[in-house]
N, C-alpha and C positions, 0 to 999 in steps of 0.2 A: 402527510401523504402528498404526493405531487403523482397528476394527471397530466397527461399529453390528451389532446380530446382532435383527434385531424389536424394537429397540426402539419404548417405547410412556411415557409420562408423562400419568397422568390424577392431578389436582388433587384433594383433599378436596371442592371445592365441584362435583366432574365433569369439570370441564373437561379436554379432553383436549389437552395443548399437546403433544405429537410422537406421531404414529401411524405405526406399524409401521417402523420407519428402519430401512432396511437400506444398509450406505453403508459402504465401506473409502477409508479415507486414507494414499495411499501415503509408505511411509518417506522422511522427506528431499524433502519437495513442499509447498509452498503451498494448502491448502484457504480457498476461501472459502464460507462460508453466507448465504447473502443471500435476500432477503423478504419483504411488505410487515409492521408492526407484528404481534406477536400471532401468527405463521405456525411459534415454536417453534425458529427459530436459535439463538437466546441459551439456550433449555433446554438445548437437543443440546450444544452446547459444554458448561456446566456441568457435564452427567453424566460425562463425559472427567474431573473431577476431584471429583468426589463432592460439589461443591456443592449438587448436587440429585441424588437415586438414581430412576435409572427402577423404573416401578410395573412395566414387564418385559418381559423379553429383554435382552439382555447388551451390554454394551458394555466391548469390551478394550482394552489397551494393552501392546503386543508381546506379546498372545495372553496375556496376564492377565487374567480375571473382577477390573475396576475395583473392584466390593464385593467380594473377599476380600482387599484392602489396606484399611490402618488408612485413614484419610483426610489426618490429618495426616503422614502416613508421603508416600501417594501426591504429595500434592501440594508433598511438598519436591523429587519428579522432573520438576514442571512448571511451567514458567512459567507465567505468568498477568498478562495487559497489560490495563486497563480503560480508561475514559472518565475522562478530567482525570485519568489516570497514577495516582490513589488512595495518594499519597504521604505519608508521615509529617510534617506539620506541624512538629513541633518537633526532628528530627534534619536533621542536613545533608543533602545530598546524597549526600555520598560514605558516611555513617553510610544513608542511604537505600539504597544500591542494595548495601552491604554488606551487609544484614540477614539475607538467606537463606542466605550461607555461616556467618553467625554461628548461625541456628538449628540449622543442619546440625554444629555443632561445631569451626568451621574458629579457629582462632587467629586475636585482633582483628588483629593484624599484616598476615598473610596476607590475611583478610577485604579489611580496606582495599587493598591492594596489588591485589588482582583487583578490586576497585570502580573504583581511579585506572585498572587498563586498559583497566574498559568505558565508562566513559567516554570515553576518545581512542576505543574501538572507534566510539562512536556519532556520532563528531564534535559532541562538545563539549570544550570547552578545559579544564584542567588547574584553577583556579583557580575555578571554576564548583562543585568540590569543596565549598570551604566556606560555600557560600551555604545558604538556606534556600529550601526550594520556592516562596516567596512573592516571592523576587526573582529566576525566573526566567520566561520568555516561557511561554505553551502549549507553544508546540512544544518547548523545550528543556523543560520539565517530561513531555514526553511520552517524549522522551528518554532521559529519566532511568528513566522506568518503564521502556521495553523495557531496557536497561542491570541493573536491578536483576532483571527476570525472567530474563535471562542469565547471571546472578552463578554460580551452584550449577553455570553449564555443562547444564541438563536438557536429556533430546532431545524433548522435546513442549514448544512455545510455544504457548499459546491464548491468541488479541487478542479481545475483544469491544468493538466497534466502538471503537479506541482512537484512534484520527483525526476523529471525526465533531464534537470541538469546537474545532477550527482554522481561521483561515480558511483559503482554496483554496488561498491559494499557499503556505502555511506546509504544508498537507496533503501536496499532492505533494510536497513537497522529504521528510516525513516518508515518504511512498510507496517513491520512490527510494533511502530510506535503509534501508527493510526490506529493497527487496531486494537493495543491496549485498550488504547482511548475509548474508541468504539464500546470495548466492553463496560468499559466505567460510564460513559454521559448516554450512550443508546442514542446520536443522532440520525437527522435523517441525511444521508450523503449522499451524491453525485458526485461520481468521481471520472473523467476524461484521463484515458490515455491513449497512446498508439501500441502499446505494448502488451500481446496475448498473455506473456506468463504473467505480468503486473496484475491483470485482469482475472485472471482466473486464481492469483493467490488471495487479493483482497475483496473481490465480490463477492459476495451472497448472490447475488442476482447479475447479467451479463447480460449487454445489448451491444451487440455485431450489426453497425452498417455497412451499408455496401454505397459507393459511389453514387451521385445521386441523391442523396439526403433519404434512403430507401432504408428500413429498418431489415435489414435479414432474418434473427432471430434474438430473441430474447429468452433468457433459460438459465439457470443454477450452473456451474460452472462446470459440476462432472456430468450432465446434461448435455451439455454445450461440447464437450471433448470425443464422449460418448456414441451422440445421435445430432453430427451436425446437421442443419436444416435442408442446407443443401452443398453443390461443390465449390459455390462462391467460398462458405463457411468452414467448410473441411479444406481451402488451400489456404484461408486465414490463419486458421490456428494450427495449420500446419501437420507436417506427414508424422511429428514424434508425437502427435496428442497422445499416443497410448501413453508415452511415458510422461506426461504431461497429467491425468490422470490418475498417475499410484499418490499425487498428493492429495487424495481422496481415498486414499485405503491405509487402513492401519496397519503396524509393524507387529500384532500379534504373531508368534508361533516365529519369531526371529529369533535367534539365541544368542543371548549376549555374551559375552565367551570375557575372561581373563584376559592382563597382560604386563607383560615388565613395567616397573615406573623407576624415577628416580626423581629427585629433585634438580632443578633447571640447571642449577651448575656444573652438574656428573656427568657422564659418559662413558656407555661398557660396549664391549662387542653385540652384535646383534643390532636390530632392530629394538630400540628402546622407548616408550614413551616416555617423557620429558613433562615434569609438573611441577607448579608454583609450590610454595608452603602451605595453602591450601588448598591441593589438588585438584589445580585446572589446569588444563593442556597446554601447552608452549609450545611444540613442535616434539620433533622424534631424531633421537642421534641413530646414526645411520650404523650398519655394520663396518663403515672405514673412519667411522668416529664423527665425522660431520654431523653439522647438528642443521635439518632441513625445517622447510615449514612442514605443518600438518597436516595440509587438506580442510575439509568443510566438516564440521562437527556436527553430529544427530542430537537433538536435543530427544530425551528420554519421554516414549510416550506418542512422537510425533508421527506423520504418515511414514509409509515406507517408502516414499523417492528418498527422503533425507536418510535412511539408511544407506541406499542404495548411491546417492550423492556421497557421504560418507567415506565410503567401501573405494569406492572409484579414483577419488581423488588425493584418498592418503597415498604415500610414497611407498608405506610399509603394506598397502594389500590390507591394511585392516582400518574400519571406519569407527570414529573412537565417540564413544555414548558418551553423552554427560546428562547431569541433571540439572532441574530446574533454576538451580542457582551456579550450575555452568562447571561441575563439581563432575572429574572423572568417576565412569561407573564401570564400562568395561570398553569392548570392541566385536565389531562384526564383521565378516566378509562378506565378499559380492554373492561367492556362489550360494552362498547361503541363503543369502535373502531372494535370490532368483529364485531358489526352491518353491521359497515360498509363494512367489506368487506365479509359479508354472503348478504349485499345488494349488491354489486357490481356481484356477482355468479350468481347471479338472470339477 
């Protein structure tokens, strides 16, 4: 658990970047701090590791005063994930995400040996080991940093803003990979963004500052969409929260409906969808034979914006279900799923 207890950070030059934070981060949960620039996110995380010491009131970690640890002591207990992963240029990768057992005293043997698993933990391949940060993607270099902040096993992970230089779709797929994770090690994370919908897809818990270093609210994220605190917080997260929101509501009582396939090579008249050998989505040939992309896939199960995402951005009017292993199930339409949740209002 981490405690904020009054805290307060004013700068040499006055500046006050976080007043008065009073804020508990429950054991084993996802925090997010989100912002607009300047609002004192990025401080508050820091003080958690003695990056930056607040000017005053206390901030613990499992009910430990932060300054009565060394700093470099503290901070071999916590991860720490940044922007472009902050990776050692001239070691490898697996020499990369070894490093913090080595400082901690671990045999290079062992070191390495827990490197090659967090690796596979994060889903990158084996052989990725011996490259250099410079030959690998964003995202597998991002990779690599939560992997290396994992290495030591600490129970506090602090992200600051470590997705925000990805594109979108490299993002989510890194989104979905924290929170595999999350489900498998149960840490305790801070995580920093600027970005509402980041924020309320991977929070459990949500803290909205406002300019100032001033906490606005703090709250569960269909909370937070729901019953902003105030209009600072409802222009934050902006005028679509409703739609923001249905990622909080299930796709029951949506109907999954049939529809043409073929394998990736074919082409008939109509609206077709378009599947590998074993039936996952590739795109849809069009009724003039063109074969287009797909749109965003619902994964089966999931709330209903992703239906409703789905529905919207297929070509064909219809938003195509898969399953768990990404395996065509059927398809859905928009107005259908609106039904549903102009029946659910009711």
């Amino acid at each position: 658990m981490i405690e904020f207890r009054g805290v307060t950070k004013r700068f040499d030059d006055g500046t006050i970047a976080v007043n008065g934070l009073d804020l508990v981060v429950e054991a084993g949960t996802i925090t997010v701090f989100v912002g607009p620039s300047g609002c004192g996110k990025t401080t508050s995380l820091r003080m958690v590791n003695r990056m930056i010491d607040p000017t005053s009131g206390t901030v613990l970690v499992d009910g430990r005063d932060v300054l009565t640890v060394d700093p470099p002591k503290l901070r071999l207990g916590i991860g720490y994930v940044i922007q472009q992963a902050g990776l050692f240029p001239h070691r490898t990768v697996l020499d990369n995400v070894a490093t913090v057992p080595l400082l901690s005293g671990w045999a290079k043997s062992r070191a390495r040996t827990r490197a090659a698993e967090l690796l596979e933990l994060v889903g990158l391949p084996a052989e990725l080991g011996r490259r250099y940060p410079v030959q690998l993607s964003g995202g597998q270099q991002q990779r690599v940093g939560v992997a290396r902040a994992l290495a030591a096993d600490p129970p506090v992970l602090l992200m600051d803003e470590p997705f925000s230089a990805v594109d979108p779709v490299v993002r989510e797929g890194l989104q979905d990979e924290l929170l595999r994770l999350q489900a498998e090690l149960d840490k305790t994370i801070v995580f920093v963004t600027h970005d509402i919908d980041e924020a309320v897809r991977i929070g459990e818990k949500v803290a909205v500052f406002r300019e100032g270093g001033i906490l606005a609210q703090y709250a569960p994220p269909a909370e937070l969409l729901s019953r902003p605190a105030d209009d600072f917080v409802a222009g934050f997260v902006g005028k679509d929260r409703g739609y923001r929101s249905l990622s909080f509501v299930d796709a029951s009582g949506v109907e999954v409906g049939a529809a043409d396939t073929a394998e990736a090579s074919a082409a008939s008249g109509g609206w077709e969808l378009l599947v590998d050998g074993e039936n996952r989505p590739q795109g849809w040939s069009a009724p003039d034979g063109a074969v287009v992309p797909g749109g965003s896939l619902y994964g089966e199960g999931g709330p209903i914006r992703g239906a409703l995402d789905a529905a919207l951005s297929s070509p064909s009017g219809l938003g195509v279900v898969v399953d768990a292993n990404g395996r065509f199930v059927g398809v859905v339409k928009a107005h259908q799923v609106l039904d549903v949740i102009e029946s659910r209002r009711g």
